[in-house]
N, CA, C and O atoms as a GROMACS GRO file, in nm:
protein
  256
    1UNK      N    1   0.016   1.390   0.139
    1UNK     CA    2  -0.021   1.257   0.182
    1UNK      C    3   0.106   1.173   0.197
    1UNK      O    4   0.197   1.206   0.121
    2UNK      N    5   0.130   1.067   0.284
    2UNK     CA    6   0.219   1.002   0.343
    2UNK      C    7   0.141   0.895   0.315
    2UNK      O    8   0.026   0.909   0.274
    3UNK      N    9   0.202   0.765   0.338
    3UNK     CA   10   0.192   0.642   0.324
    3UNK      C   11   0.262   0.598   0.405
    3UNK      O   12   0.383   0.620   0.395
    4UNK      N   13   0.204   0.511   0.526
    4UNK     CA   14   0.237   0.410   0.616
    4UNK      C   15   0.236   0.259   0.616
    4UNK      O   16   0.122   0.211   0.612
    5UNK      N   17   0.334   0.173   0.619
    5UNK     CA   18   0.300   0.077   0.616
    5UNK      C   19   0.390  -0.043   0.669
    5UNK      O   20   0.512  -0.055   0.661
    6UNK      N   21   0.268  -0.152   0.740
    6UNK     CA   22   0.334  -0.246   0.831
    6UNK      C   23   0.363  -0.342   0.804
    6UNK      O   24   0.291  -0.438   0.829
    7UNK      N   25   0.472  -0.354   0.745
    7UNK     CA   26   0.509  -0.526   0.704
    7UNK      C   27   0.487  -0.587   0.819
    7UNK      O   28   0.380  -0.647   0.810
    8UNK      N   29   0.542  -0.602   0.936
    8UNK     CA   30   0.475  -0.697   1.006
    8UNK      C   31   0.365  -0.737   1.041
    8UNK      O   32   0.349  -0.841   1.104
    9UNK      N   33   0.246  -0.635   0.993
    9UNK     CA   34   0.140  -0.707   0.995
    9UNK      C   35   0.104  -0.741   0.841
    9UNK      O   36   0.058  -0.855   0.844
   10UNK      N   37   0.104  -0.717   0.772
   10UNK     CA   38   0.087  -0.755   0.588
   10UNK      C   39   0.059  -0.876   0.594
   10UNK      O   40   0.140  -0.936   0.666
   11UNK      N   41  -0.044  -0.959   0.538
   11UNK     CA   42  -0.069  -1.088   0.512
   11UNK      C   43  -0.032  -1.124   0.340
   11UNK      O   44  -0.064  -1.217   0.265
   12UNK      N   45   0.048  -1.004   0.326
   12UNK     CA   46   0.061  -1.071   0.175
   12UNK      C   47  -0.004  -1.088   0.060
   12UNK      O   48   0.046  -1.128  -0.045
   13UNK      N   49  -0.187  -1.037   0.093
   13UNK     CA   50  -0.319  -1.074  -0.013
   13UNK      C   51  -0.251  -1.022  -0.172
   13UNK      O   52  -0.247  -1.094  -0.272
   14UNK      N   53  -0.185  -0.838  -0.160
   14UNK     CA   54  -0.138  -0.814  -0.289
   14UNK      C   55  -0.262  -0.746  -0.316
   14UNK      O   56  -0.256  -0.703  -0.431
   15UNK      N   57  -0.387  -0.713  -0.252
   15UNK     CA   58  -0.464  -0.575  -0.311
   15UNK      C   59  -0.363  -0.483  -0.346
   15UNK      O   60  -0.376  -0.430  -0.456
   16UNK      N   61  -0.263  -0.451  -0.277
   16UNK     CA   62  -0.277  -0.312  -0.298
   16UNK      C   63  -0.145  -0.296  -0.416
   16UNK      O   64  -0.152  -0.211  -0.505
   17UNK      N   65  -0.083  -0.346  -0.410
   17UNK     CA   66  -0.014  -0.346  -0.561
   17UNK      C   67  -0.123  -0.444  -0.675
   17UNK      O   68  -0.071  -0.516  -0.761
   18UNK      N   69  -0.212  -0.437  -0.666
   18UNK     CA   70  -0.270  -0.472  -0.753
   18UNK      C   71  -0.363  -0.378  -0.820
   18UNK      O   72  -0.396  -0.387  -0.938
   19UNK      N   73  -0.413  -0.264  -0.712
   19UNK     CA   74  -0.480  -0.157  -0.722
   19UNK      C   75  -0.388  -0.105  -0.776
   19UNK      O   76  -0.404  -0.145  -0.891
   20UNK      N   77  -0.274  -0.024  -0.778
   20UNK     CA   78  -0.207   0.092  -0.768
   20UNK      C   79  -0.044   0.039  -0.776
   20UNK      O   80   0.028   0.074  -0.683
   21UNK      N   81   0.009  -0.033  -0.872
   21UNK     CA   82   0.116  -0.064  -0.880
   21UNK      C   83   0.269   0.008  -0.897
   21UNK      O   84   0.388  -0.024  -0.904
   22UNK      N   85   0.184   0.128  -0.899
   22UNK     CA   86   0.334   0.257  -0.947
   22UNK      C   87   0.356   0.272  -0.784
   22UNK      O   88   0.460   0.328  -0.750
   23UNK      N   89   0.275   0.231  -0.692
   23UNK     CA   90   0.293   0.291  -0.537
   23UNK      C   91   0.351   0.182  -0.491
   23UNK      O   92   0.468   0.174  -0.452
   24UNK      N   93   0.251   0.075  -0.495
   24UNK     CA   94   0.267  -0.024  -0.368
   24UNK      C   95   0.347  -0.187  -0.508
   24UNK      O   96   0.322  -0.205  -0.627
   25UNK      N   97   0.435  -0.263  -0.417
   25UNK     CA   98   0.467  -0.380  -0.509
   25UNK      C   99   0.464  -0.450  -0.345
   25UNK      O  100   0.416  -0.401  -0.242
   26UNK      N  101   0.538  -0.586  -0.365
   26UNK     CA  102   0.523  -0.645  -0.301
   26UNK      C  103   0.675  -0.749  -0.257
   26UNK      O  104   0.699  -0.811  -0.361
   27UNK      N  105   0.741  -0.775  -0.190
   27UNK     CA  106   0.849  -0.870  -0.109
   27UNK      C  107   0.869  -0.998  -0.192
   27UNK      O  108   0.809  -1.105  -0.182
   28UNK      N  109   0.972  -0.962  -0.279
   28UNK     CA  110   0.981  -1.093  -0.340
   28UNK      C  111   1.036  -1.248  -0.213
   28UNK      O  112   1.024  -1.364  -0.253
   29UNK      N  113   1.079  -1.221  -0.098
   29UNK     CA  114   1.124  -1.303  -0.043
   29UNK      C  115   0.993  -1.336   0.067
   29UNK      O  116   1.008  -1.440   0.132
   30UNK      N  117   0.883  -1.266   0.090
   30UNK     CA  118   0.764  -1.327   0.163
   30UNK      C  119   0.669  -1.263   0.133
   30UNK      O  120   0.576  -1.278   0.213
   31UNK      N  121   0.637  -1.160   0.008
   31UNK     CA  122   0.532  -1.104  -0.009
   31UNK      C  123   0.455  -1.024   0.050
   31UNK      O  124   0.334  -1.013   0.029
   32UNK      N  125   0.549  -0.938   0.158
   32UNK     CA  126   0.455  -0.832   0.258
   32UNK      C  127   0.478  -0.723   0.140
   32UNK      O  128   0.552  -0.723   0.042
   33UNK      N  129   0.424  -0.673   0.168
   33UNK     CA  130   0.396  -0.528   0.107
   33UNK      C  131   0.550  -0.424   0.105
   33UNK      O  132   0.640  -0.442   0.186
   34UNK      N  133   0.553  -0.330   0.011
   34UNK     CA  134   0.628  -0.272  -0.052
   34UNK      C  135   0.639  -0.162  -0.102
   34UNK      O  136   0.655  -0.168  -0.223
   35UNK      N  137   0.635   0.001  -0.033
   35UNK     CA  138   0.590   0.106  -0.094
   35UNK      C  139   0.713   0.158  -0.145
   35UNK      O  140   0.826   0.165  -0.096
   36UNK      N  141   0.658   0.198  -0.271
   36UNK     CA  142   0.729   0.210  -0.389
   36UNK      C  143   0.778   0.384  -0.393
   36UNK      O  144   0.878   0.426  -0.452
   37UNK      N  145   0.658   0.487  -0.297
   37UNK     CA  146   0.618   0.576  -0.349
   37UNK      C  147   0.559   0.621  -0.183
   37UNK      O  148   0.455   0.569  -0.141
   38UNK      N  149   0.622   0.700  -0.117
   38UNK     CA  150   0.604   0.679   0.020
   38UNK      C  151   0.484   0.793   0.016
   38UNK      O  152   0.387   0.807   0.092
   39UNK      N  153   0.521   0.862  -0.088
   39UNK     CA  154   0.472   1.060  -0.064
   39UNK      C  155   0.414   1.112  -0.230
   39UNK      O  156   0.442   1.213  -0.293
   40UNK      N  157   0.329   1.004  -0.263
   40UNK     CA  158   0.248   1.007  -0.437
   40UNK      C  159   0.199   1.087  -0.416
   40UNK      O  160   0.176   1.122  -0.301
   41UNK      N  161   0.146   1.176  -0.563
   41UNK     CA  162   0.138   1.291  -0.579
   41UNK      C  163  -0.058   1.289  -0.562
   41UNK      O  164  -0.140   1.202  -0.588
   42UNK      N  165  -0.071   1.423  -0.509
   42UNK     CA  166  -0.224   1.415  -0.438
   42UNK      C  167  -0.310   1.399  -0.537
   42UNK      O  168  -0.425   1.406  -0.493
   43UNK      N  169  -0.302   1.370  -0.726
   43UNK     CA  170  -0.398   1.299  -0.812
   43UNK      C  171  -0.411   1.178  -0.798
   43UNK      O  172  -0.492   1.116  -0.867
   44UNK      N  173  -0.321   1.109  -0.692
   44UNK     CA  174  -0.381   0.967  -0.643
   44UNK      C  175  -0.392   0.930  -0.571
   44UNK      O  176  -0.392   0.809  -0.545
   45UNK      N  177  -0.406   1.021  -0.504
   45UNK     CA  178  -0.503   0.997  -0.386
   45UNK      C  179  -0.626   0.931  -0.322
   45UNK      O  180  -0.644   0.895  -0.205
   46UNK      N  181  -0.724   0.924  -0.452
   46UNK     CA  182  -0.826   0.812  -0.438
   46UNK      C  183  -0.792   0.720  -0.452
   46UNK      O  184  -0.804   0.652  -0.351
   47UNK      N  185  -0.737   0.657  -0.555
   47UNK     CA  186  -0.641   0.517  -0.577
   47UNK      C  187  -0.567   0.490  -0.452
   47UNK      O  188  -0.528   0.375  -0.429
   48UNK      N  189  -0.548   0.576  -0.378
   48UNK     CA  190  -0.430   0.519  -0.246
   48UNK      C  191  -0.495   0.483  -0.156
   48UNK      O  192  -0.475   0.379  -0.093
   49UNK      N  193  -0.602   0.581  -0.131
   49UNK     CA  194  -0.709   0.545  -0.032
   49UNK      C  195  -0.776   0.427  -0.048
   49UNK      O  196  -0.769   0.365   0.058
   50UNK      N  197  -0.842   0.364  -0.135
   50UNK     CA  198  -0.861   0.273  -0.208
   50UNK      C  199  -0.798   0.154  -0.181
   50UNK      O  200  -0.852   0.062  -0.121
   51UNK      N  201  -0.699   0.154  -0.219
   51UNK     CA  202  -0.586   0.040  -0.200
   51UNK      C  203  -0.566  -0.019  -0.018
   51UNK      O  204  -0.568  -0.134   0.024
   52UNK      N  205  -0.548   0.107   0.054
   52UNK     CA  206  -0.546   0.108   0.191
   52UNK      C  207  -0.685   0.060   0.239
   52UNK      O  208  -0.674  -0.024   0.328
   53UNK      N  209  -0.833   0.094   0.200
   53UNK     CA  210  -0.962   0.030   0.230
   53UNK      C  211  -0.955  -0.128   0.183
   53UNK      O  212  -1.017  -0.217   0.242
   54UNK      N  213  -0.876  -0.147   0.076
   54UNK     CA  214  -0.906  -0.339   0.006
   54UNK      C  215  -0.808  -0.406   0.130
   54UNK      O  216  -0.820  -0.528   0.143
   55UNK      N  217  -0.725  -0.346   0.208
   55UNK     CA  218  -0.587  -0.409   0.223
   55UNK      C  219  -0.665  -0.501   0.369
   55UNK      O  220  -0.735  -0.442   0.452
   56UNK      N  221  -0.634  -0.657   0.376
   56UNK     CA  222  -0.746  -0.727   0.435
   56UNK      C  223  -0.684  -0.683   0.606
   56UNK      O  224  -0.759  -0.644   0.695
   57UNK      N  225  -0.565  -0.698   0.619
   57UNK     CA  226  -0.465  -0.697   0.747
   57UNK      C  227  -0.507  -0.568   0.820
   57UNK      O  228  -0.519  -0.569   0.942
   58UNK      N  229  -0.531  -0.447   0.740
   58UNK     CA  230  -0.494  -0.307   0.783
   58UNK      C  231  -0.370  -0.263   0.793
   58UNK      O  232  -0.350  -0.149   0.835
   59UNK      N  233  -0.288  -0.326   0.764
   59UNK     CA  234  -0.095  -0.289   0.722
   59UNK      C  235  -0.111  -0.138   0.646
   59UNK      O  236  -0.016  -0.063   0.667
   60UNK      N  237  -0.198  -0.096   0.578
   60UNK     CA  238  -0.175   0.062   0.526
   60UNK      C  239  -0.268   0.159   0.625
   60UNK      O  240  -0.358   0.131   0.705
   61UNK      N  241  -0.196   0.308   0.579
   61UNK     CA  242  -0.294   0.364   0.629
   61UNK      C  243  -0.204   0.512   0.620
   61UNK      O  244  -0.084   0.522   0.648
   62UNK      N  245  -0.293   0.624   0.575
   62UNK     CA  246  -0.226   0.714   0.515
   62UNK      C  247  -0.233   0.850   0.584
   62UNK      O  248  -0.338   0.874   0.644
   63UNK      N  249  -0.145   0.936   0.585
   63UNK     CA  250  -0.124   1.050   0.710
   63UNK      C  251  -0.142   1.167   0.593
   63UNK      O  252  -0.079   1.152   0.488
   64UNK      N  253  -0.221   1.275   0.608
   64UNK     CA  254  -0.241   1.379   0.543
   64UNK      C  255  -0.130   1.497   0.571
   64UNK      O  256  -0.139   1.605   0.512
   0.00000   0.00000   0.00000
């Protein structure tokens, strides 16, 4: 699993480092999103998926 993600579209909400904080944090200088963890290991995989379904923008989205 891969992890994609679009700061330029990110609104900043913070689901997803809120879900899953060992992966995703967030832009201390505007709060877009922040992957921590591009290629997490496939036991969190639901948690990632997860995080990517709360995320309001659609900025995530994950490549198998």
């Amino acid at each position: 699993m891969k992890i994609k993600a679009d700061a330029g579209r990110c609104v900043g909400a913070g689901m997803c480092a809120l879900t899953l904080p060992q992966v995703f944090d967030q832009s201390e200088d505007d709060g877009t999103v922040v992957v921590l963890d591009a290629e997490p290991p496939a036991a969190l995989g639901p948690a990632v998926n997860r995080a990517v379904q709360l995320c309001p923008s659609g900025a995530l989205a994950v490549e198998e």
